[in-house]
Each structure stands twice: as structure tokens, then as C-alpha cells.
C-alpha positions as CSV (number, residue, x, y, z in Angstrom):
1,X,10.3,-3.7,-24.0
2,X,9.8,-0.3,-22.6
3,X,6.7,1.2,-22.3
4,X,5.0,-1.8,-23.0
5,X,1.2,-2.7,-22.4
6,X,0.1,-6.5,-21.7
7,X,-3.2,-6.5,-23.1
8,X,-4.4,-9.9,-22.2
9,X,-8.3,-9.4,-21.6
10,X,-9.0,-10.0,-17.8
11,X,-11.6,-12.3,-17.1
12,X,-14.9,-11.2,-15.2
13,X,-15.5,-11.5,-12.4
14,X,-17.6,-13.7,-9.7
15,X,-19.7,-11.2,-7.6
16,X,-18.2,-12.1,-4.3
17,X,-14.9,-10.8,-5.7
18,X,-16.3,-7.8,-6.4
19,X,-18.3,-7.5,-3.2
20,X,-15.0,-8.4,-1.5
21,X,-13.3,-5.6,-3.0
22,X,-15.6,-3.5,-2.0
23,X,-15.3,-4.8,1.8
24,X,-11.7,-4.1,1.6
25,X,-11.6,-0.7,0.7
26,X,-14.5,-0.1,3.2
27,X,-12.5,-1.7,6.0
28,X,-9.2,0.6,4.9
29,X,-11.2,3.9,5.0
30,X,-13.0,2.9,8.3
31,X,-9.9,2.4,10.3
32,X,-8.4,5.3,9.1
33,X,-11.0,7.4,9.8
34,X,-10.8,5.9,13.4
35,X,-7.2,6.2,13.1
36,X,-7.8,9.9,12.4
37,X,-10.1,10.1,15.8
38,X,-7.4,8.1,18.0
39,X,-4.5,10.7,17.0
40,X,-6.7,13.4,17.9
41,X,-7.3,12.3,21.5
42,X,-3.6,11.0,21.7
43,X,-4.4,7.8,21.6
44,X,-1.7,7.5,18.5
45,X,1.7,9.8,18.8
46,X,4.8,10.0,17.0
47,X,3.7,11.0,13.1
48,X,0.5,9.1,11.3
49,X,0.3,9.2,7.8
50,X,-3.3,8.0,6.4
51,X,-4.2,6.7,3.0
52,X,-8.2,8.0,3.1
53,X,-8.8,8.3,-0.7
54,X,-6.1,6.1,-1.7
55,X,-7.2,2.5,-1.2
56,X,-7.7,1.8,-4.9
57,X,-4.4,1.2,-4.9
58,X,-3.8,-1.0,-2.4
59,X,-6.7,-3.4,-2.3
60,X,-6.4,-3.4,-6.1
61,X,-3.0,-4.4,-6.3
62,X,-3.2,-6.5,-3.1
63,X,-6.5,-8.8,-4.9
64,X,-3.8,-9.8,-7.3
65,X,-1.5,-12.0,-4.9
66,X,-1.1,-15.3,-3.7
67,X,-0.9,-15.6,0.5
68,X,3.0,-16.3,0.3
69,X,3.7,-13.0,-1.9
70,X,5.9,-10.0,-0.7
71,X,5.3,-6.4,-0.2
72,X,7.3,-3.8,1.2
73,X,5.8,-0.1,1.7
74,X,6.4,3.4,2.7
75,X,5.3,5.3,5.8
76,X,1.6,5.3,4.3
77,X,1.0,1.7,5.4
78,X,-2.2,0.8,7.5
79,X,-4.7,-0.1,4.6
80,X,-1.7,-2.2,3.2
81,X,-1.1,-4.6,6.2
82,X,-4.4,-4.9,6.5
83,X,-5.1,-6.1,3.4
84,X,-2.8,-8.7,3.1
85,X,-3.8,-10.3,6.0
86,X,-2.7,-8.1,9.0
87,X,-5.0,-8.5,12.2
88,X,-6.6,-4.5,11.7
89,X,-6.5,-5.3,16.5
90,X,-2.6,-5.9,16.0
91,X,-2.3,-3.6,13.8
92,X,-4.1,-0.8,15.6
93,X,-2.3,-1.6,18.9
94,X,0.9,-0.9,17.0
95,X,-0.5,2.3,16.4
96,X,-1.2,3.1,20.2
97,X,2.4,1.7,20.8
98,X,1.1,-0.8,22.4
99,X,3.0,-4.9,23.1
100,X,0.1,-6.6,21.5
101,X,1.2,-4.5,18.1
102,X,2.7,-6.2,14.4
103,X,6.0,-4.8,15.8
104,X,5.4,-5.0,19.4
105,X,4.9,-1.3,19.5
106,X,8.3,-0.2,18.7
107,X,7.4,0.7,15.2
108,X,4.7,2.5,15.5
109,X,2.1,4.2,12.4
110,X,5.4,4.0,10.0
111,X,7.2,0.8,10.4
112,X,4.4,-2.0,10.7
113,X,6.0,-5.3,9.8
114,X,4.3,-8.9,9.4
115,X,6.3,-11.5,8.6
116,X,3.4,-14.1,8.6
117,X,1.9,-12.1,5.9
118,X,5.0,-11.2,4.3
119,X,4.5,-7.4,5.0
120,X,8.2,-6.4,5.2
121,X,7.9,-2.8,6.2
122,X,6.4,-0.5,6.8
123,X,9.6,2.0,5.9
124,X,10.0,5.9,7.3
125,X,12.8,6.9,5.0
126,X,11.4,8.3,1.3
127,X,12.5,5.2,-1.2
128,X,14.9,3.8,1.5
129,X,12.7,0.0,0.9
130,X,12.7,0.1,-3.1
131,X,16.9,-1.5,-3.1
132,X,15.2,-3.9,0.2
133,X,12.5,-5.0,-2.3
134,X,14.5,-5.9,-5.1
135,X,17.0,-7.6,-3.2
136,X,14.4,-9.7,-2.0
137,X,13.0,-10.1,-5.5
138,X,17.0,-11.3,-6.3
139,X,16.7,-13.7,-3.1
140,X,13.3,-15.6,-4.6
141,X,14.9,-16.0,-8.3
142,X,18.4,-16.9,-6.7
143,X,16.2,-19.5,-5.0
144,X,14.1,-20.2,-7.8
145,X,10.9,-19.5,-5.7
146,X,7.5,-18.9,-7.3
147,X,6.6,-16.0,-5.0
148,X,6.9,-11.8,-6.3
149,X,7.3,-8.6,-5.0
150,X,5.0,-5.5,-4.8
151,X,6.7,-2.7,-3.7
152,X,4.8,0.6,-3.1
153,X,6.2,3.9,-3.3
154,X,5.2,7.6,-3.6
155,X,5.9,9.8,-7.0
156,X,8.9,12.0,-4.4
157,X,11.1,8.4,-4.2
158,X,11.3,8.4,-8.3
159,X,13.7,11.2,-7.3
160,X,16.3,9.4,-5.7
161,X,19.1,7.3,-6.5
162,X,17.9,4.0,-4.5
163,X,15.1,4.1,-7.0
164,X,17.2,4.2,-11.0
165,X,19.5,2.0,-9.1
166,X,17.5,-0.4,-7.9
167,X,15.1,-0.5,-11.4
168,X,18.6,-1.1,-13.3
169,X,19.6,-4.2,-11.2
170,X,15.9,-5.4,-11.5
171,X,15.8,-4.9,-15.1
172,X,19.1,-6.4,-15.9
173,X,19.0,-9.3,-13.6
174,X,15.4,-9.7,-14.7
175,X,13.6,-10.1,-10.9
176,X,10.3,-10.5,-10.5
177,X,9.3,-7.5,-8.7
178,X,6.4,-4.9,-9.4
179,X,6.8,-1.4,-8.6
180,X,4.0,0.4,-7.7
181,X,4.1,4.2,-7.7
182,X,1.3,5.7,-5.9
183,X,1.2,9.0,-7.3
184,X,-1.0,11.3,-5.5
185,X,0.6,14.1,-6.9
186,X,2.0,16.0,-3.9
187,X,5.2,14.9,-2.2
188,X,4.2,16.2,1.2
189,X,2.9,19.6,0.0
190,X,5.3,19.9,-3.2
191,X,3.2,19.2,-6.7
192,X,5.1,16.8,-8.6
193,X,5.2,19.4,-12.0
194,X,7.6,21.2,-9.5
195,X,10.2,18.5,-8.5
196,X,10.2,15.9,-11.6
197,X,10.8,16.7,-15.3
198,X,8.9,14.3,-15.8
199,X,5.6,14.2,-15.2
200,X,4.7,11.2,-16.9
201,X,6.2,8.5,-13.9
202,X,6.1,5.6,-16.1
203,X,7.8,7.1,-18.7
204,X,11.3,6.8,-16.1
205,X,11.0,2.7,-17.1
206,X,12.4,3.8,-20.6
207,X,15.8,4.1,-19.5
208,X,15.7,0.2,-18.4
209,X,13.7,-1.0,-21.1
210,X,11.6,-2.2,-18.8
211,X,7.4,-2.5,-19.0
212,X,5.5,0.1,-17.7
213,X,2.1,1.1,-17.6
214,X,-0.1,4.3,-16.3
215,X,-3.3,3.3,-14.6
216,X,-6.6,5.2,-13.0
217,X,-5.4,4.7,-9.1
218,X,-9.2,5.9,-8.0
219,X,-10.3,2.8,-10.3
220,X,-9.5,-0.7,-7.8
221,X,-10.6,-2.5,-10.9
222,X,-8.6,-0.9,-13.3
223,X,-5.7,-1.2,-10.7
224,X,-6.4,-4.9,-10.1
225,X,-6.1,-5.4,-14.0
226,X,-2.9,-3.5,-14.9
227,X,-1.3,-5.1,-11.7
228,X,-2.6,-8.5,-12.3
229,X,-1.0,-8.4,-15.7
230,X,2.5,-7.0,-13.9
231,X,2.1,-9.5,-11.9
232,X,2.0,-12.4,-14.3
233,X,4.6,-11.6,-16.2
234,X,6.8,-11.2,-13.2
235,X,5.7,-14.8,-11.6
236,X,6.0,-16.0,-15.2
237,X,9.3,-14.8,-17.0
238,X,11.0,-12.9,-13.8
239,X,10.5,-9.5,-15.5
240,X,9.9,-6.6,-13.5
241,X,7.2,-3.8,-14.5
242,X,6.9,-0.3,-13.2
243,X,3.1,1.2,-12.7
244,X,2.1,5.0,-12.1
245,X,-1.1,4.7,-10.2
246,X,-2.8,8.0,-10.2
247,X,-4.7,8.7,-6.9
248,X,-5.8,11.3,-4.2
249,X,-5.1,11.7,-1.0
250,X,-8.3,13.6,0.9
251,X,-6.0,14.3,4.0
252,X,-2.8,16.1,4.5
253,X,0.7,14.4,4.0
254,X,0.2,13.5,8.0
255,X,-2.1,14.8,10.8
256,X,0.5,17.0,11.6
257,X,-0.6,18.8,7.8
258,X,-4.1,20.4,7.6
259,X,-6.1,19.2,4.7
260,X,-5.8,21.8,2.4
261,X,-2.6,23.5,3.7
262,X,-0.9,25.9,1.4
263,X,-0.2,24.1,-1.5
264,X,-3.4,23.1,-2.6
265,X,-7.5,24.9,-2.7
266,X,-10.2,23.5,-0.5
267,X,-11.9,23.5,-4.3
268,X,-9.4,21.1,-5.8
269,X,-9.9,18.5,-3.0
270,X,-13.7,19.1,-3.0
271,X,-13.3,18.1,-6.6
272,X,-11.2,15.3,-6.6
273,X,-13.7,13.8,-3.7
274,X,-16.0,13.3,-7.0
275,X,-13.8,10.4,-7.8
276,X,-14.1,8.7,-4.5
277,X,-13.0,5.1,-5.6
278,X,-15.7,3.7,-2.5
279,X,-18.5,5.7,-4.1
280,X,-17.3,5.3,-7.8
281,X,-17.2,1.4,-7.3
282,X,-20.1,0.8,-5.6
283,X,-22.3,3.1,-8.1
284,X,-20.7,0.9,-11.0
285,X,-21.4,-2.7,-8.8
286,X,-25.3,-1.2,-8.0
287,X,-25.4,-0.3,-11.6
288,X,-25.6,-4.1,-12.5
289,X,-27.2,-5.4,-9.9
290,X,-24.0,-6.7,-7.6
291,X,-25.0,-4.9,-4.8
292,X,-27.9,-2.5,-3.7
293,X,-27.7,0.7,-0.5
294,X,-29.1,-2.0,2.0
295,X,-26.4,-4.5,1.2
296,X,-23.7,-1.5,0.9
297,X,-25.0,-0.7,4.6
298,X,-24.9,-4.0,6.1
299,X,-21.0,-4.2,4.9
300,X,-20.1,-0.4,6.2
301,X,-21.8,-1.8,9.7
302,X,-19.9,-5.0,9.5
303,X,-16.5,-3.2,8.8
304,X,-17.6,-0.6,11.7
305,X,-18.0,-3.6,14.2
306,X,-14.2,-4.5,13.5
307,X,-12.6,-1.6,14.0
308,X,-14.5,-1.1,17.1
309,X,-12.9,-4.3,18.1
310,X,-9.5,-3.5,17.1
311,X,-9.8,-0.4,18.9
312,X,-10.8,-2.4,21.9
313,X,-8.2,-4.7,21.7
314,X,-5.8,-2.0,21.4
315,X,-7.3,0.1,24.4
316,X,-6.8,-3.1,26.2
317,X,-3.4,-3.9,25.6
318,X,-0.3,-4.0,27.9
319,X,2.1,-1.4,27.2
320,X,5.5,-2.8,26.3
321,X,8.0,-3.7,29.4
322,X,11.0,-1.5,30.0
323,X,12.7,-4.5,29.3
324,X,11.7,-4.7,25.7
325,X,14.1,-2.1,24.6
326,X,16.8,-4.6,24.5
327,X,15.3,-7.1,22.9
328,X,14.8,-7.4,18.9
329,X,17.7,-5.5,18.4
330,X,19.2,-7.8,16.2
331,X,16.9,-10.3,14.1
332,X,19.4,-13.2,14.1
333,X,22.5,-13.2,16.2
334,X,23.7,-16.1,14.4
335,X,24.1,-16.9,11.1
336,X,22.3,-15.3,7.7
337,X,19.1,-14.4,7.5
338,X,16.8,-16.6,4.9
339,X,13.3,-16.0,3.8
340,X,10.6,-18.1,5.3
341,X,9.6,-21.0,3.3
């Protein structure tokens, strides 16, 4: 089955879900871009890694799941929480370290974690959360759950043994997990023709006979459909696909990188800002009449207003007690851990 394409036609779609996706990926690049503003005057420390240009991907994918469906992601991880259905206040308050915060302001921009959205991480360490994923993905078909896994990565994790391994065990056990390789070409400021033989991601599914499919990641529709399908063959048969999602990142790796830096021309992001997936979307939705400027304004100003608040809430919020560093040490004392039903 490797290399293979699902090519069930996807339905269209009501207008609302297409405003909505819209929304989403509005909402993602307006908190980073505040994000962006915070770090600068400190309001954020430690490192901050933001996903501006990227949120195809995410809100794509994320459109495709039910409320009780898992994710886990890397460090790049803001416009995911939010998505699935992370409070953007709590989730900014994490951000400024703050008690108020997803994870109480321990983790910080690189380990938000949500358990009442299933958000499990949030994860600092390069394909450290792809093994986490699938064992969870092991857990809900041990179980005999309905719920999948997303699990997001970058195209430097492909690298690593966590990630073969961990594609094997899904493959052969046949778990219903989808993994999602956000491939944005550079790992950190290394372009991927120089690490990988392969420069064809979803081409690595081969050697698990597994499906796989390469999709336009600066295309949320075009993600939404080749994720969908993943999606339902994993809730469906417990088969696992993996998906290269092309995309862009307009930033550095982190705000510790400048924009262009030295691996890349001012020119080539210039150009690849052409294929804004915010701009590219909403020219296709005015195109037919979805939505005109004055309704793509009123949105931007709605999504504005929340992050405002967020940042509010966040401004307001205690700082953790000295206390709290001995607390949450251990997530259960006493007996195995079990997902939440």
C-alpha cells in the first residue's frame, strides 16, 4: 500500500466552513505577530519559535478532527493549541510564564500542553514526541477507542531513529495515527537537499508499506482534503498514513534567528510571501462570492480584539508561587496512567 493516494472526492463545502477556516488562520497569524511584539519587549523569554506562514497546515489538518482527537507537536506549537481549542489568554500567559498558563507557566513557548483538548505537547526535543504519538495511537486501538492521532513534525525529525522506528511499529501494528510532516524546507537554517537523500519526504513511507501522500501546505484546503482522507482511513481500518506538507516559514527558525539569516536570500522569502495561504485563500473565497474586503476586515478586527484580550489576561496574571516548583513533578504518584475517557 505504499505510496498510495485515497481519491475519494471531498464534498463542498458550506460557506461558514470556509469563512471559519479563514478565521482560524487569521487568529494563528495575529497572535503570532503579537507573540513576535511580546518577545521583543521581554514580555516572552526562554526561546519562541513562530509558525507565521505556516498555518495552512495546522488549521487544515486540525478542521479534520473530532473534539476528543489527539495531537502531539514540536516546539512550533502556538497556532496548534489554539486551534484545537486552547484558550489563545491561557495560552499566551504560558508564553509570559505566567500561573494562569496551559502548563502553569513551567512550559513555556515549547512545551504547551492541554489535556482537555487533547494537546499532548508541545515537545522541545527534534522527533522526541513521534514514539509518544504512536504509543498513544497503540493505547486507543488496545482500547478499541474511535479517537486518532495527528502528530506534527518538521522534515529534520525524518532523520532520526524515533521516527523509522516509530513508523514500523505503526505500520505493522496497524494504529491509527497520521503523521504530518511540516516541511518548510529548512531545519533551522540547514536546506533539506543538504541533510536528507531524499528529498521527496513521503517517499520514506515506502519502506513500511504504508500510505503516503505529498500535499500543497500553503493550500489549508488542499491540506484539509489529503488529511481528511488520512484521517478516515485511520478512524476507519486503524491504518496509519504519512503526509509531506509543503509550507514556508516567513520568520527565522526562532526570534533568536533573523529572517533571512545566512542560509537563505531576502529574494527567496519575498517570493515565497506570494503564496501567502491568508491572502491565497481569501482571493479564491472572494473569487466566488464567500466573502468580500469588508467582511475580510470585520474578521481581521474580531481576531485583533482577542488577542488584545489574551494579552491582557496574560499581563494580568500571577506569576507562579516559589512553591510550584515542587508540584507537578510527577503526573500520578500512584498507579498507571490512562487516557481520559
Amino acid at each position: 500500500m505504499a505510496n498510495t493516494r485515497v481519491t475519494n472526492p471531498a464534498p463542498s463545502l458550506p460557506a461558514d466552513t470556509e469563512v471559519g477556516l479563514l478565521r482560524k488562520m487569521l487568529l494563528g497569524r495575529r497572535f503570532e505577530e503579537r507573540c513576535a511584539e511580546m518577545y521583543a519587549l521581554q514580555k516572552i523569554g526562554g526561546f519562541c519559535h513562530l509558525q507565521i506562514g505556516q498555518e495552512a497546515v495546522s488549521v487544515g489538518a486540525l478542521s479534520t478532527l473530532e473534539p476528543d482527537d489527539y495531537i502531539f507537536c514540536s516546539y512550533r506549537d502556538h497556532v496548534h493549541a489554539i486551534t484545537k481549542g486552547s484558550d489563545p489568554g491561557r495560552v499566551m500567559a504560558e508564553l509570559f510564564g505566567k500561573d494562569t498558563g496551559v502548563s502553569r507557566g513551567k512550559g513555556g513557548s515549547m512545551h504547551l500542553f492541554d489535556a482537555e483538548h487533547r494537546l499532548l505537547g508541545g515537545h522541545a526535543i527534534v522527533g522526541g514526541h513521534i514514539p509518544l504519538a504512536t504509543g498513544v495511537a497503540f493505547a486507543l486501538k488496545y482500547e478499541e477507542r474511535p479517537q486518532v492521532v495527528l502528530c506534527f513534525f518538521g522534515e529534520a525529525a525524518v532523520n532520526i531513529g524515533g521516527f523509522h522506528e516509530s513508523l514500523n511499529m505503526a505500520a505493522l501494528w496497524k494504529l491509527p495515527c497520521v503523521y504530518i510532516v511540516e516541511n518548510n524546507r529548512y531545519g533551522m537554517g540547514t536546506a533539506i537537499e543538504r541533510a536528507s537523500a531524499i528529498y521527496d519526504v513521503a517517499q520514506r513511507a515506502c519502506a513500511y508499506d504504508m500510505a503516503s501522500e505529498t500535499v500543497d501546505g500553503m493550500d489549508v484546503l488542499a491540506v484539509r482534503e489529503a488529511v481528511g482522507r488520512a484521517v478516515a482511513l485511520a478512524r476507519r481500518e486503524h491504518l496509519p498514513t504519512l503526509i509531506e506538507a509543503r509550507c514556508y516559514r516567513f520568520m527565522g527558525h526562532s526570534m533568536s534567528d533573523p529572517v533571512h539569516g545566512h542560509y537563505r536570500t531576502k529574494q527567496e522569502v519575498e517570493e515565497q510571501k506570494l503564496k501567502d495561504p491568508i491572502r491565497t485563500y481569501f482571493k479564491g473565497l472572494s473569487g466566488r462570492g464567500v466573502i468580500d474586503q469588508a467582511g475580510f476586515e470585520r474578521l481581521d478586527a474580531e481576531v485583533r480584539a482577542v488577542v488584545d484580550q489574551a494579552v491582557a489576561f496574560a499581563e494580568a496574571s500571577p506569576e507562579p508561587a516559589a512553591a510550584a516548583l515542587y508540584e507537578d513533578v510527577y503526573s500520578q504518584p500512584y498507579g498507571p496512567y490512562t487516557l481520559s475517557k
